[in-house]
C-alpha positions as semicolon CSV with decimal commas, in nm:
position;residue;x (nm);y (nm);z (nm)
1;X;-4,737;-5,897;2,124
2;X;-4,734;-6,229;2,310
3;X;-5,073;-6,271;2,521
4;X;-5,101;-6,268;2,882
5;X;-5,038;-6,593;2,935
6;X;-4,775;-6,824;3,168
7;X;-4,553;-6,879;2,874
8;X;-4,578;-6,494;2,776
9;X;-4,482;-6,377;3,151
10;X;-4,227;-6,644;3,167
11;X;-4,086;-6,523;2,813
12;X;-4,094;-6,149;2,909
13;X;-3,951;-6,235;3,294
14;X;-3,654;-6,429;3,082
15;X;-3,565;-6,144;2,895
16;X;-3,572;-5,894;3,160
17;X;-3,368;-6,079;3,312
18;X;-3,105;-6,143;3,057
19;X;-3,090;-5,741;2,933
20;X;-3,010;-5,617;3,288
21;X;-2,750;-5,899;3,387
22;X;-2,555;-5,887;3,055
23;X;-2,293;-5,660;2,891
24;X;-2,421;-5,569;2,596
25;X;-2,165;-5,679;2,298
26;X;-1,927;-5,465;2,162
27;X;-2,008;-5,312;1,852
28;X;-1,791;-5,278;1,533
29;X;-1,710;-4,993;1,360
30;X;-1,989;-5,116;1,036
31;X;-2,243;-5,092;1,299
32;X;-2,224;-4,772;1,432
33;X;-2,152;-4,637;1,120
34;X;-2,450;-4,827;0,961
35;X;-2,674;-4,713;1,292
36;X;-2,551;-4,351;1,274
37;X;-2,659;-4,356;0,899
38;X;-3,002;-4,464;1,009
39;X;-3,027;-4,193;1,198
40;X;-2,859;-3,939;1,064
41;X;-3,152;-3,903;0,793
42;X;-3,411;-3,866;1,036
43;X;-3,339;-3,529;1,244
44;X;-3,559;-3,443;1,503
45;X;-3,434;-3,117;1,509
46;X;-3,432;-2,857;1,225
47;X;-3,139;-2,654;1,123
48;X;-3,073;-2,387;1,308
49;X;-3,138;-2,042;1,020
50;X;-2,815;-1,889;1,130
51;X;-2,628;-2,250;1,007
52;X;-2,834;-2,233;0,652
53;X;-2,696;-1,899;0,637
54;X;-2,319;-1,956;0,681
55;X;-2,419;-2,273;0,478
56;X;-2,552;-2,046;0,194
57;X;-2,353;-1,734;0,186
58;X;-2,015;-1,822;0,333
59;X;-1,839;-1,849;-0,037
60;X;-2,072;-1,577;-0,187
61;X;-1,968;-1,311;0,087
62;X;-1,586;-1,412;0,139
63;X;-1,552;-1,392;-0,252
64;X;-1,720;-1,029;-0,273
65;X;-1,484;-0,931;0,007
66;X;-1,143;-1,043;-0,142
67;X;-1,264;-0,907;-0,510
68;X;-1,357;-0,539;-0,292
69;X;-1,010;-0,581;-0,127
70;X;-0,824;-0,626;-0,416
71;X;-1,043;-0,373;-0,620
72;X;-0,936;-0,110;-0,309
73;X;-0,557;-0,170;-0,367
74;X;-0,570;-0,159;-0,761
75;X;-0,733;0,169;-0,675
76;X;-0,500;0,313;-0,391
77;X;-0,184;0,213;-0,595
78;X;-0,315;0,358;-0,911
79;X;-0,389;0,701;-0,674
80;X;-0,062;0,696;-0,553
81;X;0,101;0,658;-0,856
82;X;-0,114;0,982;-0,996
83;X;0,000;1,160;-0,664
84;X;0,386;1,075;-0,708
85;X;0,355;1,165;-1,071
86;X;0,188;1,502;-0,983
87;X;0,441;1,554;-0,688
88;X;0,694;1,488;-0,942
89;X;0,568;1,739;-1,232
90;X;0,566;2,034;-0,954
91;X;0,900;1,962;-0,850
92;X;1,003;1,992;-1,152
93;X;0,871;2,277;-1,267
94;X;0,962;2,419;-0,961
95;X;1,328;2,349;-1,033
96;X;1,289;2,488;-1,384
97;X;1,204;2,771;-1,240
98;X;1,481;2,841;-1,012
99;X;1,719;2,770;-1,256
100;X;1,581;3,005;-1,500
101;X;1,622;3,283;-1,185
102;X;2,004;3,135;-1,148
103;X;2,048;3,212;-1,505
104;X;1,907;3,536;-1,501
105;X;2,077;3,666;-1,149
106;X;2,412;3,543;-1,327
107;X;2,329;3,754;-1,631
108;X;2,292;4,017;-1,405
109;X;2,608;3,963;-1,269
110;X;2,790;3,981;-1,566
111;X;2,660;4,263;-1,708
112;X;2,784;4,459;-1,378
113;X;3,106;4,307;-1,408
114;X;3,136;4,455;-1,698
115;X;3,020;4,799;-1,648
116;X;3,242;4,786;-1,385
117;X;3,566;4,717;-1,598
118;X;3,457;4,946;-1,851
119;X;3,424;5,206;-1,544
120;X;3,762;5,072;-1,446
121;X;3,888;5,089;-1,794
122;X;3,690;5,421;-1,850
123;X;3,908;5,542;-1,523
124;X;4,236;5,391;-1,603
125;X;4,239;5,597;-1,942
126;X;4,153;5,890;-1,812
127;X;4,373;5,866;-1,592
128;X;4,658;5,724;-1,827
129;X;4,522;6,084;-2,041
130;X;4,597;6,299;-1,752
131;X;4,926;6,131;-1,709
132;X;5,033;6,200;-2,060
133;X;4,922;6,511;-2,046
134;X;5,172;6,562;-1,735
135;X;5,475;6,359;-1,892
136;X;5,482;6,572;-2,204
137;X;5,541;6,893;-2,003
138;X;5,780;6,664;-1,785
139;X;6,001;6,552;-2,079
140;X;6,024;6,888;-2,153
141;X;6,149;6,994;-1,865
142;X;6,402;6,623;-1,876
143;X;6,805;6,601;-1,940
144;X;6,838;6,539;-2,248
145;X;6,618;6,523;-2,603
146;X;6,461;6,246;-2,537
């Protein structure tokens, strides 16, 4: 520091003056950058624990959550496709079923149908009997021989 002297007051008077009078010069872009390096090294303040956090587990956390979501749809595809499947195999069987009572109802049908036309048949011959039975006595009673 310059002593307390005439040329010391003069000196420090001088550049008093000068700082509060003049513009200060403009500064170019090395400059700042090379000042904001300087004191971008130097913080006064700490970082803050919830920054370090994000800092430290952003990537760790967002790649656990997109391997859980696409663990969750391998999962709910492969459930539906065992729930179609299933829904599928009942159907199915369910269709098996109901043709096997189609086929046994027509069956049933048929067999009726044809105790009916042997009732039918049954009746017609009886009744083609009984009419024999009437047109021999009839021919006997006819015109001629025959």
């Amino acid at each position: 520091m310059i002593p307390r002297t005439a040329a010391g007051s003069a000196l420090r008077t001088l550049t008093r003056a000068t700082t509060q009078n003049t513009k200060p010069l403009p500064r170019t872009y090395l400059q700042v950058q090379s000042q904001l390096r300087h004191y971008s090294s130097s913080s006064s303040n700490p970082p803050s624990a919830t920054g370090v956090f994000y800092k430290t587990f952003t990537r760790p956390v967002a790649k656990c959550l997109l391997t859980a979501l696409f663990v969750y749809q391998v999962v709910y595809w492969g459930w539906s496709k065992l729930e179609v499947d299933e829904i599928k195999e009942e159907r199915q069987a369910e269709i098996t079923k109901l043709e096997a009572q189609v086929r046994a109802l027509q069956l049933q049908r048929e067999k009726e149908k044809e105790k009916e036309a042997e009732a039918e048949a049954e009746a017609a011959a009886a009744a083609a009997s009984s009419t024999e039975a009437s047109s021999d006595s009839q021919k006997k009673k006819g015109w001629g021989w025959w």
